[in-house]
C-alpha positions as YAML, in Angstrom:
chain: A
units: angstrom
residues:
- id: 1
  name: UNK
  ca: [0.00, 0.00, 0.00]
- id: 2
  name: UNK
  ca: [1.29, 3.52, -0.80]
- id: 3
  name: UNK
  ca: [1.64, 6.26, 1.11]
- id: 4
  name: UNK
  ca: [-0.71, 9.56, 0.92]
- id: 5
  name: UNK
  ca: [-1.26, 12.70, 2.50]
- id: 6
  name: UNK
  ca: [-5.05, 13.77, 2.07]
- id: 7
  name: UNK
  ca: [-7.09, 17.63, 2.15]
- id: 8
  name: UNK
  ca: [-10.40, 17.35, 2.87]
- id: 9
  name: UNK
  ca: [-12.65, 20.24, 3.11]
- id: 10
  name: UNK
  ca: [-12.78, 20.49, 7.26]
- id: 11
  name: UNK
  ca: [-16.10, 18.75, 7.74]
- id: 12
  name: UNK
  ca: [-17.26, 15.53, 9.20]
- id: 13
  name: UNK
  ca: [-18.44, 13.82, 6.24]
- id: 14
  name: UNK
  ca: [-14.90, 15.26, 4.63]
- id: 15
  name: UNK
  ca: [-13.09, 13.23, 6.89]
- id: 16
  name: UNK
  ca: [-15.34, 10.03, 6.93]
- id: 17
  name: UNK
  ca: [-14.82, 10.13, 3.22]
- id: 18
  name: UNK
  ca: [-10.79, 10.10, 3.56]
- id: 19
  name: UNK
  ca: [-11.02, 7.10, 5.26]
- id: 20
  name: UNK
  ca: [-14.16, 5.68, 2.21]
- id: 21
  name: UNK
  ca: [-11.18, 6.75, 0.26]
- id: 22
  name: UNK
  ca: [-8.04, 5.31, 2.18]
- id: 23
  name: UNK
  ca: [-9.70, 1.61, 1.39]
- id: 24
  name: UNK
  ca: [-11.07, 2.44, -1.64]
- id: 25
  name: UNK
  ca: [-7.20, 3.09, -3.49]
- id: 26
  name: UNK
  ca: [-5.30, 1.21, -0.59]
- id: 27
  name: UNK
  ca: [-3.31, 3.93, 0.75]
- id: 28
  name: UNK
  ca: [-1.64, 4.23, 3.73]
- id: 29
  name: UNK
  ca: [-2.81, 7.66, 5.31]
- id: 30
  name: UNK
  ca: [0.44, 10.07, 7.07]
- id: 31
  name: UNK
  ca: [-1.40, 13.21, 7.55]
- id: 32
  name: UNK
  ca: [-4.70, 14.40, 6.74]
- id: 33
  name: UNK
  ca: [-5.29, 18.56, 6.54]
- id: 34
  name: UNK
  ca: [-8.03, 20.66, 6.21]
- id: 35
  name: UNK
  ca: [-7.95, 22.88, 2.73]
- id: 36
  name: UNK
  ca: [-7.58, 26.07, 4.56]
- id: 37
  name: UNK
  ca: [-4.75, 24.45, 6.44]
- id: 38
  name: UNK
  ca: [-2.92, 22.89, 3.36]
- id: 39
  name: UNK
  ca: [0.73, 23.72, 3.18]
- id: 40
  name: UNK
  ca: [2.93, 22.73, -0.44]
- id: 41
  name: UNK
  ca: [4.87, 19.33, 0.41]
- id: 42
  name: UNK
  ca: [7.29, 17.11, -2.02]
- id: 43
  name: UNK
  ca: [5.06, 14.23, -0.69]
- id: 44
  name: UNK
  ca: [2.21, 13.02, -2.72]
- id: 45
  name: UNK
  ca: [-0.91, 14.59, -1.60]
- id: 46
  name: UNK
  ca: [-4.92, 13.63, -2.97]
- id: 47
  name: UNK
  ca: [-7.70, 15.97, -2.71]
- id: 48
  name: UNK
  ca: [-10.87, 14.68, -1.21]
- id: 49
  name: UNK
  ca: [-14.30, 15.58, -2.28]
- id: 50
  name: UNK
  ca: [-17.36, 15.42, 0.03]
- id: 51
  name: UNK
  ca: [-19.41, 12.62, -0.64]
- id: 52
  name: UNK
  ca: [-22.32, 12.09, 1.71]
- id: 53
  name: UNK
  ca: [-22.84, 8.73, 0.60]
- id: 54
  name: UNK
  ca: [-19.40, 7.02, 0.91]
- id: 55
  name: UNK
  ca: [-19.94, 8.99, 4.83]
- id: 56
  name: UNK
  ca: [-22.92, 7.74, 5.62]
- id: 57
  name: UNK
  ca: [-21.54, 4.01, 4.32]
- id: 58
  name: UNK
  ca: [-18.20, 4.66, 6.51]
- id: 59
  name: UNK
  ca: [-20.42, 5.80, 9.44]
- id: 60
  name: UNK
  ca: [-22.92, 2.69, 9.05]
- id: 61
  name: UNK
  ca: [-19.81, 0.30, 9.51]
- id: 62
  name: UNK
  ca: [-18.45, 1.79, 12.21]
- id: 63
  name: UNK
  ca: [-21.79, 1.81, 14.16]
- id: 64
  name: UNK
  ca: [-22.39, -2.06, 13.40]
- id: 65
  name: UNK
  ca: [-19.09, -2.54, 14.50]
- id: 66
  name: UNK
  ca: [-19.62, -0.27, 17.83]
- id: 67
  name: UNK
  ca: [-22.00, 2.12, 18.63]
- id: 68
  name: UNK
  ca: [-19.26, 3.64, 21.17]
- id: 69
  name: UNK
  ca: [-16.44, 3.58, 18.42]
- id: 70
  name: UNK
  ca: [-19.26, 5.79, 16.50]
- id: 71
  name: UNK
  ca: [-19.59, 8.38, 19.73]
- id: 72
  name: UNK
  ca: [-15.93, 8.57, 19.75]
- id: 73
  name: UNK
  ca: [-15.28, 9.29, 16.50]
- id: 74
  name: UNK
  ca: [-17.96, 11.62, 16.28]
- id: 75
  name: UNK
  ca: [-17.06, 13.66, 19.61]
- id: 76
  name: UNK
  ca: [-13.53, 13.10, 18.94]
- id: 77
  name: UNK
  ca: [-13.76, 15.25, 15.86]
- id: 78
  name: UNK
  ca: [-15.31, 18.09, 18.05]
- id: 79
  name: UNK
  ca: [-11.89, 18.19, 20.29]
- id: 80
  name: UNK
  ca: [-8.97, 20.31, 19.86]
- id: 81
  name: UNK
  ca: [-6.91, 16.98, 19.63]
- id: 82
  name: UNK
  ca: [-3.67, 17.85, 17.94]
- id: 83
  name: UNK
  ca: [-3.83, 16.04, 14.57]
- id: 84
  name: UNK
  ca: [-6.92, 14.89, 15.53]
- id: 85
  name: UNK
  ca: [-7.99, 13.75, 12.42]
- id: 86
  name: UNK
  ca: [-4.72, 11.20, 11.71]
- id: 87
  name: UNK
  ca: [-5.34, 10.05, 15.59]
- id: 88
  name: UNK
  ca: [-9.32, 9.08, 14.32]
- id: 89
  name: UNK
  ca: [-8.24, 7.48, 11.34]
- id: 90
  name: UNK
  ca: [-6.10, 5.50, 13.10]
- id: 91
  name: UNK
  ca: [-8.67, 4.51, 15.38]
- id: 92
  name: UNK
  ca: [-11.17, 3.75, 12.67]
- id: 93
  name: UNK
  ca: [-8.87, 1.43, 10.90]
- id: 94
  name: UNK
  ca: [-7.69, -0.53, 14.24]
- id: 95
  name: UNK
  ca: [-11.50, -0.88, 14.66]
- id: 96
  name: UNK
  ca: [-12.19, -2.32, 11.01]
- id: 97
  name: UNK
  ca: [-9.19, -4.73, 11.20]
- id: 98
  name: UNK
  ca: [-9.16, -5.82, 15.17]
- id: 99
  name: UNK
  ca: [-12.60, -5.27, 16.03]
- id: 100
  name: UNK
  ca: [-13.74, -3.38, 19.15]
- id: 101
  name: UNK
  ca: [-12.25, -5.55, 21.43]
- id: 102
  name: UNK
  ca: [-9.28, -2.64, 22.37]
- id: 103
  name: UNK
  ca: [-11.79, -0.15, 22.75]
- id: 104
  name: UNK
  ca: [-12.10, -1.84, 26.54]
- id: 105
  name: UNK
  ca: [-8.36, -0.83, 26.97]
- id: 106
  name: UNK
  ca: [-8.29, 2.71, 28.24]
- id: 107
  name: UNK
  ca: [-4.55, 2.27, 27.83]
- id: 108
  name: UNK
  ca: [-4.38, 1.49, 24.26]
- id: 109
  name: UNK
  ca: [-2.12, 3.17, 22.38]
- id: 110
  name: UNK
  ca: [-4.16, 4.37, 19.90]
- id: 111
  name: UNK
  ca: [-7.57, 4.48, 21.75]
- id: 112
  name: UNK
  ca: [-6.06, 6.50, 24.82]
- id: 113
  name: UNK
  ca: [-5.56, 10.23, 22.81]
- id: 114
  name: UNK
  ca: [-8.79, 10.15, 21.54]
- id: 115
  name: UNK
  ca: [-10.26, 9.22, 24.87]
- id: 116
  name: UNK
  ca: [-8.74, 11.95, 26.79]
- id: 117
  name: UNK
  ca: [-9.59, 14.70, 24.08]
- id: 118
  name: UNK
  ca: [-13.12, 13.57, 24.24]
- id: 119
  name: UNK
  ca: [-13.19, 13.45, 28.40]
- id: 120
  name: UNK
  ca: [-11.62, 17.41, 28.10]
- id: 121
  name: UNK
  ca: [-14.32, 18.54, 25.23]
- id: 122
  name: UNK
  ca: [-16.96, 17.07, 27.77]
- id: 123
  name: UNK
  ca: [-15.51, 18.91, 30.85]
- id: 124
  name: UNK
  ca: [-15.61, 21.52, 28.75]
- id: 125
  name: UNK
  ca: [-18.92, 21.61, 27.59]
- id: 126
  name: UNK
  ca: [-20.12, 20.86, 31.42]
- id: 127
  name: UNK
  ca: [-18.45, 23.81, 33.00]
- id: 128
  name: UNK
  ca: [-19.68, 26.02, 30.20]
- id: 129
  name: UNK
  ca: [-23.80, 25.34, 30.40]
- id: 130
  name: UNK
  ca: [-22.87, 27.57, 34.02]
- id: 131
  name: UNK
  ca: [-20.76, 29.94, 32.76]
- id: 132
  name: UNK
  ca: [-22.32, 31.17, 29.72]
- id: 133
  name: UNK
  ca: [-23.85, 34.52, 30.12]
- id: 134
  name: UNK
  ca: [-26.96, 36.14, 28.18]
- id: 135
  name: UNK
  ca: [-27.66, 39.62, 27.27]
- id: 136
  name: UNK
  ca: [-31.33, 40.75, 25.83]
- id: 137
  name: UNK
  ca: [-31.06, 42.49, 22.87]
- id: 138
  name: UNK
  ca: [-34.29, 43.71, 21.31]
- id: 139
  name: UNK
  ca: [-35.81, 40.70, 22.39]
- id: 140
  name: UNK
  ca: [-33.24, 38.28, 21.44]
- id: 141
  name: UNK
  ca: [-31.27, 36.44, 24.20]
- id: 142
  name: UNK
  ca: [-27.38, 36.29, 22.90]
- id: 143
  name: UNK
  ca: [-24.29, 35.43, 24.36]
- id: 144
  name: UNK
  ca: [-20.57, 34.55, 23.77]
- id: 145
  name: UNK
  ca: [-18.27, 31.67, 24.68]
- id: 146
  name: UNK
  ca: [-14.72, 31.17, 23.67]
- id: 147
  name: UNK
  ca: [-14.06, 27.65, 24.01]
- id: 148
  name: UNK
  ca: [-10.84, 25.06, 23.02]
- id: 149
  name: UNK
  ca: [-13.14, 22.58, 21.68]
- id: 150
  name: UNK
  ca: [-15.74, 22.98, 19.67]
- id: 151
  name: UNK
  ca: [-18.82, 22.55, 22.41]
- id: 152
  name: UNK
  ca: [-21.38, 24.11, 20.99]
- id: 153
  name: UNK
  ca: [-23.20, 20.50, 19.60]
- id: 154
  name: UNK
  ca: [-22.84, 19.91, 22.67]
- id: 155
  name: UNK
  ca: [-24.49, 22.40, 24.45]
- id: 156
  name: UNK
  ca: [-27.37, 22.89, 21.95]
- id: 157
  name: UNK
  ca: [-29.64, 20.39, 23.74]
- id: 158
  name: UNK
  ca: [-29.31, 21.95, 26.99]
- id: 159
  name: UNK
  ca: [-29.30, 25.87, 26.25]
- id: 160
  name: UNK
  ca: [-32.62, 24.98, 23.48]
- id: 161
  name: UNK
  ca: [-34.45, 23.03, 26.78]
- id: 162
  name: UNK
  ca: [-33.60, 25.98, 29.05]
- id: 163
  name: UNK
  ca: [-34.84, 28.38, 27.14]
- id: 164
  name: UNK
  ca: [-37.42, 26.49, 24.44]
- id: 165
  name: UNK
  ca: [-39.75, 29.44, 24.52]
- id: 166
  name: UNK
  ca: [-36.81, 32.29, 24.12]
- id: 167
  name: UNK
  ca: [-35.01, 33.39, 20.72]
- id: 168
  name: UNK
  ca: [-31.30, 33.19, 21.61]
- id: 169
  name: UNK
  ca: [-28.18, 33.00, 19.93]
- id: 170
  name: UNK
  ca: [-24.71, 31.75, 21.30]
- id: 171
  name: UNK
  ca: [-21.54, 32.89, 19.54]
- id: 172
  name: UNK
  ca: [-18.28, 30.74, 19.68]
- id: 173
  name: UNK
  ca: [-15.15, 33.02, 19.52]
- id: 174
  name: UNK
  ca: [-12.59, 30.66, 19.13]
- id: 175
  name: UNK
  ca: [-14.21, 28.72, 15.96]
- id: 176
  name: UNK
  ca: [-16.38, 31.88, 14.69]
- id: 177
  name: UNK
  ca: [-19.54, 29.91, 14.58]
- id: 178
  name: UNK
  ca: [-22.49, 30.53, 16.41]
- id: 179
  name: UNK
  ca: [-25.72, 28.30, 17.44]
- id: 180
  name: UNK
  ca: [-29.18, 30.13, 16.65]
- id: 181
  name: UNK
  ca: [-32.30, 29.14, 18.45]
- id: 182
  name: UNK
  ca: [-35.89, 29.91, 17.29]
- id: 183
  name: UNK
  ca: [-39.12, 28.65, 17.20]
- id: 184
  name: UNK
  ca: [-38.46, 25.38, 18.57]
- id: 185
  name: UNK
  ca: [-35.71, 25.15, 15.84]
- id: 186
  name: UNK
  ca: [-31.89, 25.45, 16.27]
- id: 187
  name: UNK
  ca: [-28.94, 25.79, 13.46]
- id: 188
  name: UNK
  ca: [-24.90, 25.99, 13.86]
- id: 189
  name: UNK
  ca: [-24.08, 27.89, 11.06]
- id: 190
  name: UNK
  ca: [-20.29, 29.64, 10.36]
- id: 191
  name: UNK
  ca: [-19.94, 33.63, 11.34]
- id: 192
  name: UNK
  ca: [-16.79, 35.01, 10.84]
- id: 193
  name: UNK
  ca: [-16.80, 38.20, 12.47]
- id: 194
  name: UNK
  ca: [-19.24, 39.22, 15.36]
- id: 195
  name: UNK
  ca: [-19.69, 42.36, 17.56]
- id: 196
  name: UNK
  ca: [-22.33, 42.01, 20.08]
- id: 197
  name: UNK
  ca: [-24.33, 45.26, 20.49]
- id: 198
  name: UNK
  ca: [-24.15, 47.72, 23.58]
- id: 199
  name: UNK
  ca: [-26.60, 47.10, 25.96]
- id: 200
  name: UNK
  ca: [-29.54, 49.23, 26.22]
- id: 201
  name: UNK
  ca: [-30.48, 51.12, 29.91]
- id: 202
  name: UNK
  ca: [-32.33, 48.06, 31.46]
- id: 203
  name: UNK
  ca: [-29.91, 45.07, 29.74]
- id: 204
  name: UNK
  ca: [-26.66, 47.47, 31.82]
- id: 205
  name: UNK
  ca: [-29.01, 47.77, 34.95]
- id: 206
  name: UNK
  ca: [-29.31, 43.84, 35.08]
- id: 207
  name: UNK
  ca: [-25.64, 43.42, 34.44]
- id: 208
  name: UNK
  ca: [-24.92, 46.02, 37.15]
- id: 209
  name: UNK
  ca: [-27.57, 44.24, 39.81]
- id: 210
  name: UNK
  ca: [-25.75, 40.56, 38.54]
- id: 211
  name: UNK
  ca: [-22.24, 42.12, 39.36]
- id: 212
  name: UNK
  ca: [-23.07, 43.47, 42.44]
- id: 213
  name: UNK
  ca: [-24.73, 40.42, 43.71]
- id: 214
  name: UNK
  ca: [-21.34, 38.72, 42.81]
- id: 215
  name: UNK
  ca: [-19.65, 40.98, 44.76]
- id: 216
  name: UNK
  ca: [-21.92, 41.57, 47.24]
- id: 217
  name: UNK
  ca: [-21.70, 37.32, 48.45]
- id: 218
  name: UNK
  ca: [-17.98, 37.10, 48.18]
- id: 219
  name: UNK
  ca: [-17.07, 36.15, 51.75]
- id: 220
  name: UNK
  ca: [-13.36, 38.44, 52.21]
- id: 221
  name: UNK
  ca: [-11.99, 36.33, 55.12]
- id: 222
  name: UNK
  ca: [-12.07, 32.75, 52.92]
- id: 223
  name: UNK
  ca: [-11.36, 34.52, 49.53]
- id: 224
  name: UNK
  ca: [-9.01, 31.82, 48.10]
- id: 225
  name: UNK
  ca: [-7.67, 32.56, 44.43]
- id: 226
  name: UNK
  ca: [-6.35, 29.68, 43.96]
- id: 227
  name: UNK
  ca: [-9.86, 27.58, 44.65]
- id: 228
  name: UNK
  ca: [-11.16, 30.17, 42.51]
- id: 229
  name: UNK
  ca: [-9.05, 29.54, 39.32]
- id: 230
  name: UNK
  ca: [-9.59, 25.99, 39.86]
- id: 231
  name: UNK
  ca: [-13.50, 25.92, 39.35]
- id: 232
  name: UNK
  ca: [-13.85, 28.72, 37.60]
- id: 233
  name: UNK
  ca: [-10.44, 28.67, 34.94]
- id: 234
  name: UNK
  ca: [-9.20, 32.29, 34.09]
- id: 235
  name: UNK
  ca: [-9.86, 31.73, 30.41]
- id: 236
  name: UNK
  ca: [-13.90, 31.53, 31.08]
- id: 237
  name: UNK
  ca: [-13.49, 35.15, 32.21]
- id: 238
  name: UNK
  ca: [-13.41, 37.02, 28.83]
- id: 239
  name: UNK
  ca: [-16.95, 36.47, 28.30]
- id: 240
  name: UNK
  ca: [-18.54, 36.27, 31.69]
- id: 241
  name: UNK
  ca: [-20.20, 39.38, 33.39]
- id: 242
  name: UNK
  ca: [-18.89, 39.78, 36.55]
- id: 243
  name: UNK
  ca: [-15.57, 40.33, 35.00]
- id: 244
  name: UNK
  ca: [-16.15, 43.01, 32.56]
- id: 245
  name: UNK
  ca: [-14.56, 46.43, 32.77]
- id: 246
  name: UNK
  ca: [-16.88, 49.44, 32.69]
- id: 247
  name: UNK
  ca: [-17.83, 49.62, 28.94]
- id: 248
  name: UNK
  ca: [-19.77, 46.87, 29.32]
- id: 249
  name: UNK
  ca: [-22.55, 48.30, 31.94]
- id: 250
  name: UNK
  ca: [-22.84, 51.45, 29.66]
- id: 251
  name: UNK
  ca: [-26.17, 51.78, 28.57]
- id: 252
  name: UNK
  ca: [-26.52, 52.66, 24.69]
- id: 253
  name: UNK
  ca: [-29.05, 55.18, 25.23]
- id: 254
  name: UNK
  ca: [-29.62, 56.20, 28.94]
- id: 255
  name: UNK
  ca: [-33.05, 57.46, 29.58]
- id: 256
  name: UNK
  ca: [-33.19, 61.44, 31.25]
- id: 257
  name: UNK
  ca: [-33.53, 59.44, 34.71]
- id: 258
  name: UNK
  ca: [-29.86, 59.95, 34.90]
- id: 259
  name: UNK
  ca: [-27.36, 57.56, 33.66]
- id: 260
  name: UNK
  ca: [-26.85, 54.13, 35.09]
- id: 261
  name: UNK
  ca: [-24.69, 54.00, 38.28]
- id: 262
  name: UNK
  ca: [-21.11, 53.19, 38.81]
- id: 263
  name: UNK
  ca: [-19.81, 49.96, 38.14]
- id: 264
  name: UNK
  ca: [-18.18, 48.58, 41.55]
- id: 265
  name: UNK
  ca: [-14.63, 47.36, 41.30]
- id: 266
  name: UNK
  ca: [-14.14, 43.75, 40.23]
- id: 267
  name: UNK
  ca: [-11.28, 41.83, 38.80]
- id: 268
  name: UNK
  ca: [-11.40, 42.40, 34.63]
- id: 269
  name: UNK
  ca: [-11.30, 39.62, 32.79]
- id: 270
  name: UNK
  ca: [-7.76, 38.92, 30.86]
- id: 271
  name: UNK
  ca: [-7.74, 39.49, 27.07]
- id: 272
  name: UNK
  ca: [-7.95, 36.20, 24.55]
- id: 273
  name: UNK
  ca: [-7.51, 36.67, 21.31]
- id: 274
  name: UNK
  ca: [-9.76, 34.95, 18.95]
- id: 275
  name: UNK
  ca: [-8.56, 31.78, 16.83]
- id: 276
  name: UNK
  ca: [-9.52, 30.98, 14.31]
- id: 277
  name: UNK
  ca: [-12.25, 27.77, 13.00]
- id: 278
  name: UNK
  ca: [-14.68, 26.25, 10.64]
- id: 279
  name: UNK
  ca: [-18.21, 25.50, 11.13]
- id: 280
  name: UNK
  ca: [-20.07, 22.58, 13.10]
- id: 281
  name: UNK
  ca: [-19.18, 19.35, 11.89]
- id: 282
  name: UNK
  ca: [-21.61, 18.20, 9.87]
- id: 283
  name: UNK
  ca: [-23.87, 15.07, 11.01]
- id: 284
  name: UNK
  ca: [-24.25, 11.73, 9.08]
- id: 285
  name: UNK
  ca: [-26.90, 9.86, 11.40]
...
């Protein structure tokens, strides 16, 4: 079998049909890279197109083999697993050749990356459906996250059940994709640049009441900063209220009640960058 490097286009029926492919010209798989991603090698590389049906026939033999092997694969491709995509193809063929027997054997080699990115996307995903914060904007509940995995699958159940009766929209930073919620119906669609609005004069009051109430229980004699990076990590901060400078309690247009009142002194939240992403991986159930 020959050796190939393959660009698919970033999605998860892309990457199910690198493997459909893999079998299908008996090639032996050393990297596979998103298009974007793609840098010029001497090595030989193929171009894979998106075909749903060699997916969904990749996806069907993995699920006969193991429904669990399916869940991994799936959630695996949601983590920010470094070369995650060689580390699941891997996986998929040891499952096609051995079975699922090794998939018992947390220490496997090849199972054990996959399984840790997929325990950190769900820890992820579980700290997040308490530290996401909404704003109402015109009637429109909208917040932002800025995640290492990609969570927001993940967390559409939950957030749509919570509110089922809202309009809401959650932006991810990190991947520039956002989930919208409506009607009883929910999307993940790409968004590459986003700028939530200012808040209007009751939206900064709430803010300002939700801050002070933060403040206002913090007990000073057991403040321990340590404890508190530990269940609440730093890099949650950016994007939750309590730890937003001043700008972010100014109303957009105060009313001639006078404007809204100072913001008490809290610990600002540390500038992230954005990264960069693609959109939701696509689903082949």
């Amino acid at each position: 079998m020959s050796e190939m490097i393959y660009t698919y286009d970033g999605s998860f029926e892309g990457f199910l049909c690198c493997i459909f492919e893999s079998y299908a010209n008996k090639e032996v798989l050393t990297a596979i890279c998103r298009d974007e991603d793609f840098l010029p090698t001497l090595f030989a590389v193929r171009a894979v197109q998106t075909d749903r049906s060699h997916a969904g026939r990749v996806y069907r033999k993995v699920v006969k083999l193991s429904p669990y092997g399916a869940k991994l694969l799936q959630k695996g491709f949601l983590t920010c697993l470094t070369d995650k995509e060689l580390c699941l193809y891997r996986l998929t063929v040891k499952l096609l050749r051995d079975g699922p027997s090794f998939l018992r054997d947390r220490s496997d080699e090849t199972l054990y990356p996959v399984i840790k990115a997929v325990g950190h996307l769900d820890g992820e995903a579980h700290l997040l459906k308490g530290f996401v914060r909404f704003s109402e904007l015109g009637g429109v509940l909208g917040g932002e996250i800025e995640p290492k995995n990609r969570v927001l699958p993940l967390l559409r159940s939950h957030f749509c059940a919570r509110y089922r009766d809202e309009s809401f929209f959650l932006y991810d930073r990190t991947h520039r994709e956002a989930l919208f919620y409506t009607a009883g119906k929910a999307v993940i669609r790409p968004l590459e640049s986003f700028q939530m609005a200012p808040p209007d004069e009751a939206e900064a009051r709430y803010r300002l009441l939700w801050k002070r109430f933060y403040d206002t229980i913090a007990i000073q004699e057991r403040y321990d900063p340590k404890g508190r990076r530990t269940h609440m990590p730093m890099r949650y901060w950016s994007t939750m209220t309590e730890f937003q400078g001043e700008e972010a309690f100014k109303a957009q247009s105060p009313s001639a009640g006078g404007p809204v009142p100072g913001v008490p002194g809290g610990i600002p939240a540390p500038g992230i960058r954005p990264g960069s992403g693609r959109s939701a991986p696509g689903s082949v159930l």
